[in-house]
N, C-alpha and C positions, 0 to 999 in steps of 0.2 A: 613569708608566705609558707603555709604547710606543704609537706611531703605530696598529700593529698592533690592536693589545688593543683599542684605544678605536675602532676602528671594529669589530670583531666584537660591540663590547659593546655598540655603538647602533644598529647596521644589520640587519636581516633578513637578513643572506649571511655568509659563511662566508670570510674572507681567507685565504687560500693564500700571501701572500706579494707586498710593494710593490719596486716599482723606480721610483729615484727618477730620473727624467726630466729637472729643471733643480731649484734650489735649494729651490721652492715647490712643484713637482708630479710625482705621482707616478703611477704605473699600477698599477694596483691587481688582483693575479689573482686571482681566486674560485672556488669546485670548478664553476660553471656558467659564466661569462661575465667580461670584464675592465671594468674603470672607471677612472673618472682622477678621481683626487682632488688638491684645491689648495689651497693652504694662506692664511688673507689675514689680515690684521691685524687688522679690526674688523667691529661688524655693519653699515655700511653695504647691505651687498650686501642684505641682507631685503626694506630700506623698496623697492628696483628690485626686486626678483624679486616684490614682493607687488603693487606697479605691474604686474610681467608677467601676470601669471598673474588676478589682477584686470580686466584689459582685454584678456587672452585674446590675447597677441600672438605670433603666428607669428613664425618666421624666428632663434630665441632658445632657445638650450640649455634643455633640462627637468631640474630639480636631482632628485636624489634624496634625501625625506624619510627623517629619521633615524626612531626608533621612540617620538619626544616630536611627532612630526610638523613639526618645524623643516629648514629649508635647510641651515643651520648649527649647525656640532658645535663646545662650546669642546675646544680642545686647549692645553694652559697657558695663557697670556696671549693666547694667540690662536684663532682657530675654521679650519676647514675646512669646503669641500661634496664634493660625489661627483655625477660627471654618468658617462654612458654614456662608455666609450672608442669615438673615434669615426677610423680607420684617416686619417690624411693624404690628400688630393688631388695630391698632387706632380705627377702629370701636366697639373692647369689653368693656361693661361697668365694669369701675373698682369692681364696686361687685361682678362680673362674676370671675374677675383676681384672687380679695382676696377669693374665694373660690376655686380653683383652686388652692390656694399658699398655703391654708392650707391643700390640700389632698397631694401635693406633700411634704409636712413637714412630715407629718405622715407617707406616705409613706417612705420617708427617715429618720425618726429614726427607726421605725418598721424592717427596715430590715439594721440597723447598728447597733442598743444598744450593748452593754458590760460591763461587770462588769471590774473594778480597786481598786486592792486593796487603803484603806483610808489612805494617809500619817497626823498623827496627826499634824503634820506645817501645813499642806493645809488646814486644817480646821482651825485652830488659826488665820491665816492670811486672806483668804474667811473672817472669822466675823468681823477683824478689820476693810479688805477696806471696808465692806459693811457700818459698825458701820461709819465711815469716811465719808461715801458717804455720807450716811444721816443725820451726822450733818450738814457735809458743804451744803448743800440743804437746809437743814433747818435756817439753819445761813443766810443764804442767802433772804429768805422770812422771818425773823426778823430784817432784816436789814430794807428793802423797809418798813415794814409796821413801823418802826421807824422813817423813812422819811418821812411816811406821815401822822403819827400822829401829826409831828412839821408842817405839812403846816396848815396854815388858812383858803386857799382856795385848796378845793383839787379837780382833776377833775373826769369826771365819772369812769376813770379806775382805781384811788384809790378808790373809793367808792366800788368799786367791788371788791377790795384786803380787804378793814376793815371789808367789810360786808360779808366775807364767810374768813374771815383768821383763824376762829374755824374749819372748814373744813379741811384748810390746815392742818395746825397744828394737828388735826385729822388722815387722813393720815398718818402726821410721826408717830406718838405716836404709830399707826397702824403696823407701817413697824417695829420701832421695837420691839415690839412685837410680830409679827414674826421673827422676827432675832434671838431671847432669843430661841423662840419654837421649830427653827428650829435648834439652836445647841443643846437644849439639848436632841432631836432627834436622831443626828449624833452622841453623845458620844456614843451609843448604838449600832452603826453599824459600818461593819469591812469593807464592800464594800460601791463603789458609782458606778450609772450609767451612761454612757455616751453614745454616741451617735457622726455620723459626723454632721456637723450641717451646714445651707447654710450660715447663717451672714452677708445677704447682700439685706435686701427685697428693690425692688423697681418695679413699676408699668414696668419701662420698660424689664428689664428681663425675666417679663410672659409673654410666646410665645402659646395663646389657639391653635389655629391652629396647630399647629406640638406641640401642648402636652410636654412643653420643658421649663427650667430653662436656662438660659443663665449667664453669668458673676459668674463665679463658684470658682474665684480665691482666696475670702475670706473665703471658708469651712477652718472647720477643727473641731476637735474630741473636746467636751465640752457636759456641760449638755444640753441636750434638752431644757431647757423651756428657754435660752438664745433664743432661733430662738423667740418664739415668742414675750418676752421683748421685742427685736429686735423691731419685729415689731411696736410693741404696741408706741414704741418711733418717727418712723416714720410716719406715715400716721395720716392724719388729723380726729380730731375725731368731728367737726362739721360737714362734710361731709361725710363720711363712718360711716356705722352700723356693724364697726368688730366686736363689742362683742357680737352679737345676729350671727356670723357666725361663733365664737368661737367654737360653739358646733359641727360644720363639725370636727374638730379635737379632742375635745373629743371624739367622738364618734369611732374614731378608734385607740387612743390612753390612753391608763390605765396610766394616770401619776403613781407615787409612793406619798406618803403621804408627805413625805420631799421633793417632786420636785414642788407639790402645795406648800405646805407653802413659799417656796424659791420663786416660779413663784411670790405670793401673795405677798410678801415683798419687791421684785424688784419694783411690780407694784404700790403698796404703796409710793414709794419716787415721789412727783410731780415733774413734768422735770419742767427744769429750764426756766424764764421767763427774756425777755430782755426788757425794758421799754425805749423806744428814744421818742425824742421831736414830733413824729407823735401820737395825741392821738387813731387818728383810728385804727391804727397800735396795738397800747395798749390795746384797748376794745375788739380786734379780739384777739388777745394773753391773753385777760383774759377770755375769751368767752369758747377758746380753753382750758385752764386749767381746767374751770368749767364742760364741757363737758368732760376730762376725767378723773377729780375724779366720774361724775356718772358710765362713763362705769367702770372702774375697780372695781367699789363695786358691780358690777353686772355678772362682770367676777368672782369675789371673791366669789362669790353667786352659781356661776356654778361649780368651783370646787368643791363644797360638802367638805374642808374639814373636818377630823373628831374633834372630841373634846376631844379624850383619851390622 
């Protein structure tokens, strides 16, 4: 059965006709008004929209119920929703968005935190993949600065890896040290907090105009400071000044002592660099790395951790 079919047959409207926008979403025309519907793999998305809509949270797409009164439609192996089509903001400058994206973070752990009791496995395992991550990251920048110790001629974007590979290697040593601090924090504590969390920042989901998150189908219940890892992983840090807008969210958010250290530790492992045969390509990605070891030591600065 068509895409088509199966929403005239479960929706109260009348499809005119979809255009398909990217591989999963679509725009959707009706004889009164347009919609965008999206396609996603599983019912996760319920247990966060029924969190939504149960704790009555602003700033968060409203789904449109099918006529079984569900979020989500199965369509073969997989379901879709349908929200209102909501016209682009292209004119907001993305420093506008990222502040904007950090008041509606706080705002949504602010009014989801909870306490869960600590399973000692979750903790043993939390250190190992983190312990894991950050060898394999670091294994990974011993590797390249190996390679280009052996060249004879090297180009400027090995120059740029030998001449700040103290840095790097800084940073790990960084993280864990954090990692140590932060387990022996957790031995001490019988809860953890958590929070729903969005997991999915991207430029185009901030809706300033209608005040609104879109693409909601990645939340779900984790520690807060994931949301802003998150971020920190994605957007460019030669062009945005997140860390000087970091403090919009502090400022309505009291992390806990172990949610810094954790934040601080994540943000310590340097993201991964791919090196191809375009040197320009190289210098822009070693550009990028150098630029966010400063911001995170300046993030790291902001959180005031303490030193007991």
């Amino acid at each position: 059965m068509s895409l088509q079919k199966i929403v005239n047959e479960n929706y109260c409207f009348h499809v005119l006709g979809l255009i398909q926008l990217s591989p999963l979403v679509y725009k959707v025309k009706t004889d009164t008004q347009f919609y965008c519907l999206k396609i996603v793999e599983n019912k996760k998305l319920e247990i966060a929209y029924n969190h939504i809509t149960t704790l009555k949270l602003a700033h968060f797409v409203r789904l449109i119920p099918n006529q079984e009164h569900h979020c989500l439609t199965c369509y073969g192996e997989r379901y879709f929703y349908i929200m209102e089509y909501l016209q682009a903001d292209k004119d907001i400058k993305k420093e506008m968005k990222l502040k904007a994206y950090y008041q509606y973070l706080a705002y949504l752990h602010n009014h989801s935190f909870f306490y869960q009791h600590i399973e000692k496995d979750f903790l043993a395992q939390q250190k190992q993949d983190l312990f894991s991550i950050i060898q394999e990251r670091k294994n990974q920048y011993e590797s390249y600065m190996k390679q280009f110790e052996l060249m004879k001629f090297r180009s400027p974007s090995g120059w740029m890896l030998v001449l700040n590979y103290y840095r790097i290697t800084e940073c790990f040593h960084q993280a864990y040290r954090y990692l140590n601090d932060y387990d022996e924090l957790m031995k001490e504590k019988s809860d953890m907090r958590l929070s729903l969390t969005y997991n999915h920042f991207s430029y185009e989901h901030i809706f300033i105009y209608e005040d609104q998150l879109i693409s909601i189908d990645h939340m779900h219940i984790d520690f807060c400071i994931y949301d802003i890892y998150d971020m920190f992983q994605t957007i460019e840090p030669l062009n945005e000044n997140y860390d000087s807008l970091f403090s919009i969210y502090l400022q309505n958010v009291e992390l806990l002592q172990e949610e810094k250290i954790l934040l601080s530790c994540l943000l310590s492992i340097v993201p991964q660099i791919h090196f191809t045969n375009d040197e320009e390509h190289n210098i822009l990605e070693m550009s990028k790395i150098l630029c966010y070891m400063e911001s995170i030591n300046r993030i790291i600065q902001k959180l005031k951790i303490d030193s007991k």
